[in-house]
C-alpha positions as CSV (number, residue, x, y, z in Angstrom):
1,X,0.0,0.0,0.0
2,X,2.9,2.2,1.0
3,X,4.0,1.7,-2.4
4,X,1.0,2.8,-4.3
5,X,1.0,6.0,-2.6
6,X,4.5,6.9,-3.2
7,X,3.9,6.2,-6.4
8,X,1.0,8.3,-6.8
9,X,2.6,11.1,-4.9
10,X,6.3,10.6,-7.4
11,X,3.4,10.8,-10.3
12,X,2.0,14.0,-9.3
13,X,5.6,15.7,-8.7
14,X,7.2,14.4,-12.3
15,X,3.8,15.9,-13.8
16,X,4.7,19.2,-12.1
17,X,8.1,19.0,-12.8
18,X,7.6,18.5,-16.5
19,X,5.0,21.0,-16.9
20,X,7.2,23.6,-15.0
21,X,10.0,23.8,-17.7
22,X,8.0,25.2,-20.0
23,X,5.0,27.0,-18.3
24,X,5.9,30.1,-19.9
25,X,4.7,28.6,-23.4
26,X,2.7,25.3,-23.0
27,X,-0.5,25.4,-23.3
28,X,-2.9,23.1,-21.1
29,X,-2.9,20.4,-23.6
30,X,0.8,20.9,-24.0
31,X,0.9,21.0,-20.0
32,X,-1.1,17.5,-19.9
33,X,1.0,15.4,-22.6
34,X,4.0,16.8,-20.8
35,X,2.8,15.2,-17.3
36,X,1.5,12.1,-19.1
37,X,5.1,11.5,-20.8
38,X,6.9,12.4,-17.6
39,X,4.9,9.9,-15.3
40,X,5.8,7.3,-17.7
41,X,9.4,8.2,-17.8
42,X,9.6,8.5,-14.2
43,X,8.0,5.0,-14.1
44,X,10.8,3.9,-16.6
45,X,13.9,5.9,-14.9
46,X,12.8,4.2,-11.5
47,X,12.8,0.6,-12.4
48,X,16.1,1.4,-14.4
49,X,17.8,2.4,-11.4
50,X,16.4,-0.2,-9.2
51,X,17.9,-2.8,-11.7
52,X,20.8,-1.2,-11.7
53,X,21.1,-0.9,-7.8
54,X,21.1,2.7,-7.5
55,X,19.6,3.9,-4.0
56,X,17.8,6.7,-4.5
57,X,15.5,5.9,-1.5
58,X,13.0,9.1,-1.9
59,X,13.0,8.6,-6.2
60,X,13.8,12.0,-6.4
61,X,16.4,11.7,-9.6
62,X,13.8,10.2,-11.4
63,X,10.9,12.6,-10.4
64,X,13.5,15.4,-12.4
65,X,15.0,13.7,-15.4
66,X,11.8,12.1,-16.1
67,X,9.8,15.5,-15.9
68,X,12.8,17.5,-17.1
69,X,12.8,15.5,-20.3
70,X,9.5,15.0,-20.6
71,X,8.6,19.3,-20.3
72,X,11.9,19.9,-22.8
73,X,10.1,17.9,-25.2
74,X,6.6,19.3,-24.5
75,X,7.8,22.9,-25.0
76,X,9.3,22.1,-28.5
77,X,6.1,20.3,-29.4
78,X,3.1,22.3,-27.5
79,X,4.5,25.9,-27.5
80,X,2.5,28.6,-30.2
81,X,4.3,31.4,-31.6
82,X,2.3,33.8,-29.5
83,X,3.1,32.0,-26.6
84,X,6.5,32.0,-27.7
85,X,6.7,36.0,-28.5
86,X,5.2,37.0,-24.8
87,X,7.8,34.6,-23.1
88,X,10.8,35.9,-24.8
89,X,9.4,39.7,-25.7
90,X,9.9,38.6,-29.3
91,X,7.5,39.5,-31.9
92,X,9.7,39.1,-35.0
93,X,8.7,37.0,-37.8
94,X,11.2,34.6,-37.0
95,X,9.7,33.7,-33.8
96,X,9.3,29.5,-33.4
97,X,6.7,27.8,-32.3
98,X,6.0,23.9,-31.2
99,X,5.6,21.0,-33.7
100,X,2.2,20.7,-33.7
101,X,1.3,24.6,-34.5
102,X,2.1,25.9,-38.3
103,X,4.3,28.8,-37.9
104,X,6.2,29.6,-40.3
105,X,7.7,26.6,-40.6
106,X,10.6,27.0,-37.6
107,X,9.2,24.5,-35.3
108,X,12.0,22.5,-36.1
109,X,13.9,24.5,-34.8
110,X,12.9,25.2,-31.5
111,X,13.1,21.3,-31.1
112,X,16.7,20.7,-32.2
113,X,17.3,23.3,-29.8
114,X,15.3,21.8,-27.3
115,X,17.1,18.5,-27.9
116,X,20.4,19.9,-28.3
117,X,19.8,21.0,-24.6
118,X,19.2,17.7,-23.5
119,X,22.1,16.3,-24.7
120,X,24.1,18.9,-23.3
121,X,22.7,19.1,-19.9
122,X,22.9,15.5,-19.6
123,X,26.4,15.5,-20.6
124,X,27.1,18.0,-18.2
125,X,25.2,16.4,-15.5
126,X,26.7,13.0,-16.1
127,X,30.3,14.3,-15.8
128,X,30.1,16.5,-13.1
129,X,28.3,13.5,-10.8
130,X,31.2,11.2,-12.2
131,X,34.1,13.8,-10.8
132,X,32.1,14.0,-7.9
133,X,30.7,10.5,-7.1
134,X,33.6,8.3,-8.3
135,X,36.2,9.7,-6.2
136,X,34.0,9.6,-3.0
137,X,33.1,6.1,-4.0
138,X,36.8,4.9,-4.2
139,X,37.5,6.6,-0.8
140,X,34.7,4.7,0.9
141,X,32.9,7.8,1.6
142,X,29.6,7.2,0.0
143,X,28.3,4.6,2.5
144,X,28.0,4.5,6.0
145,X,29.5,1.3,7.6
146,X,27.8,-2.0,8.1
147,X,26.5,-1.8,11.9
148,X,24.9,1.7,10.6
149,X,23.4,0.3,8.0
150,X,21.9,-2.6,9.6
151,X,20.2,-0.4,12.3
152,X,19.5,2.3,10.7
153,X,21.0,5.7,9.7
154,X,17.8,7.4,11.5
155,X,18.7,5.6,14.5
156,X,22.2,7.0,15.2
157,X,21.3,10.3,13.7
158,X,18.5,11.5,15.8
159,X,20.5,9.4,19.3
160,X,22.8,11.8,18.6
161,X,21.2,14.7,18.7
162,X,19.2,13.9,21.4
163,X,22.3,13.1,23.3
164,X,24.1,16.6,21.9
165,X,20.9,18.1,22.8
166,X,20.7,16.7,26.4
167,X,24.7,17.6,27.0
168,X,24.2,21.0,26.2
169,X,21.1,22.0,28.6
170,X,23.2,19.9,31.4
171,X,24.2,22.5,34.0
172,X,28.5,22.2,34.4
């Protein structure tokens, strides 16, 4: 049951997430495809990283690449020129709109640059968390140790405190 409702509740924040990156332009349909495609990344993005072992306990990297791709997308697809214009104070006639509107004919455009972002944001993303994570994970800093683990991380975490907290309002 616990399950469900996590679930549910991850659902509702990737749908938030992906409409979010491009509220400025999306319309409501544009809004709803872009939830719809994120819940089903999210769903995707969680079972990869439970296959491959990653403990993300909360799901909250794939709540945000699965929205984040999933609003990219949507904003390249759903956005009208108009939109478009009154986000970016552009009014030009080279001003791009979504796939499925018939601007000019530059919606292409906005979604190579949509998925030229991608690409580069997951590149950058990747590489940072590799010079970050790899190191830690060679020094053995990424895990607490066995006993810790066993117990419970809560456990030791709030005994401390309370122990820190009762030290400090003893009278010396």
């Amino acid at each position: 049951y616990q399950r469900r409702v996590r679930g549910i509740v991850n659902g509702i924040c990737t749908g938030l997430v992906a409409s979010g990156a491009g509220c400025a332009t999306l319309s409501s349909e544009g809004a709803l495809a872009a939830g719809l495609l994120g819940g089903v990344l999210y769903y995707g993005i969680s079972r990869l990283l439970c296959k491959l072992r990653v403990d993300d306990v909360s799901d909250v990297s794939p709540i945000h690449i699965g929205g984040g791709l999933a609003g990219t997308l949507a904003a390249a697809v759903f956005t009208s020129a108009e939109a478009y214009a009154l986000a970016v104070l552009d009014s030009g006639d080279d001003t791009p709109c979504g796939l499925v509107y018939t601007c000019n004919g530059l919606g292409w455009r906005l979604f190579f640059a949509n998925l030229i972002l991608i690409v580069t944001v997951t590149a950058w993303s990747t590489l940072a968390g590799l010079a970050i994570f790899l190191p830690l994970n060679v020094m053995g800093l990424l895990r607490v140790d066995k006993m810790t683990e066993d117990v419970g991380l809560d456990f030791f975490t709030i005994t401390a405190v309370e122990t820190i907290d009762q030290f400090s309002k003893r009278k010396l």
